[in-house]
C-alpha positions, 0 to 999 in steps of 0.5 A, spaced: 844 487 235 838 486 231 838 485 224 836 493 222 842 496 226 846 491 223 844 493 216 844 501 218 852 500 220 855 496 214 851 501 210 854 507 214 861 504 213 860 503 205 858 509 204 863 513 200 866 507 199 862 504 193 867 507 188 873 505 190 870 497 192 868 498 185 873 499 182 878 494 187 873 490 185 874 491 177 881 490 178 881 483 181 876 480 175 881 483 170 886 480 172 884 474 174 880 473 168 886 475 164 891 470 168 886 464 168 886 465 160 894 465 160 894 459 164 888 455 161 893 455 155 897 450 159 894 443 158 891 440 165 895 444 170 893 451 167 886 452 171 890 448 177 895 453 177 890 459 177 886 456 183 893 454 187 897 462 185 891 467 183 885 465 187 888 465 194 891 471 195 886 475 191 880 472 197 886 474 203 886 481 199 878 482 198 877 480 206 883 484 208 879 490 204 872 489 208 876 487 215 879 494 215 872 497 210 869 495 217 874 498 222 874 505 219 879 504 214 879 508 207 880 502 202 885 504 196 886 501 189 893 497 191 890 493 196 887 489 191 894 486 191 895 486 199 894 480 199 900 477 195 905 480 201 902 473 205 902 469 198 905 463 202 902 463 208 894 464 204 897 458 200 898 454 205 891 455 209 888 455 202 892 448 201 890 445 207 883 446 208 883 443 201 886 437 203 882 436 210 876 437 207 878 432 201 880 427 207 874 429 211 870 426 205 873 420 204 870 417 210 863 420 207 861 426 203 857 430 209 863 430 214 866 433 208 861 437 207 860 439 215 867 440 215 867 446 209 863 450 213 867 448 219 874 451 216 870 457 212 872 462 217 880 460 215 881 466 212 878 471 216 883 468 221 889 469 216 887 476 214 886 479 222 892 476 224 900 477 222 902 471 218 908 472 221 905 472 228 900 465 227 902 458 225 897 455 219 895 449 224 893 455 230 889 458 225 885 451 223 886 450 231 881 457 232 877 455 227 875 450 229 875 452 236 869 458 232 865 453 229 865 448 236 867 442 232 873 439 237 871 436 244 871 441 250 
């Protein structure tokens, strides 16, 4: 598939859908505008707070939207809240890759770097299986089995 028949299909599948990704999109700007202020009233944990809470399963929710955008599946306004149901399994992923990459770069920044790119897909894992179906490890196992990092 060339990059035009590719653009001609996601413009296909969003079609009829600008609205309603408008609106899901307005939702979670609002919402996590308005607890990264709450939270930013508490001094020195309040932004990790929100990065730790919020931010996880909103991404987990706004992946889910576009994997289902793509697989034909009209999106709703409650999705934006989907991906709170697998709250303790995007902030296990989140948590993670966070602390493997902050390992990575300890030995210097570019494996650190590498190794962000290489673990970027994990969410996208986590959102097209079942949380209950799938270990967080298995997930950095296919992720890195995506981007060929482990030995063969």
């Amino acid at each position: 598939m060339n990059r035009i028949e590719l653009k001609t299909q996601a413009k296909q599948q969003i079609k009829g859908n600008i609205g309603i990704l408008f609106v899901i999109a307005l939702i979670i700007a609002v919402i996590s505008s308005i607890a990264s202020f709450v939270l930013s009233l508490i001094p020195f944990v309040g932004s990790l707070l929100n990065a730790i809470i919020v931010t996880p399963a909103f991404a987990l929710s706004l992946i889910r939207i576009y994997l289902n955008l793509t697989r034909n599946t009209k999106p709703a306004a409650g999705d934006a809240f989907s991906g709170f149901d697998d709250f303790w399994a995007a902030f296990k992923v989140n948590f993670l890759v966070g602390l493997f990459t902050f390992l990575w770069s300890l030995l210097f920044i570019i494996p650190g770097i590498i190794k962000s790119f290489s673990y970027s897909m994990s969410m996208y894992i986590l959102a097209e299986n079942n949380a209950v179906n799938i270990t967080i490890y298995r997930i950095i196992l296919i992720n890195n089995k995506l981007s060929d990092i482990t030995a063969s």
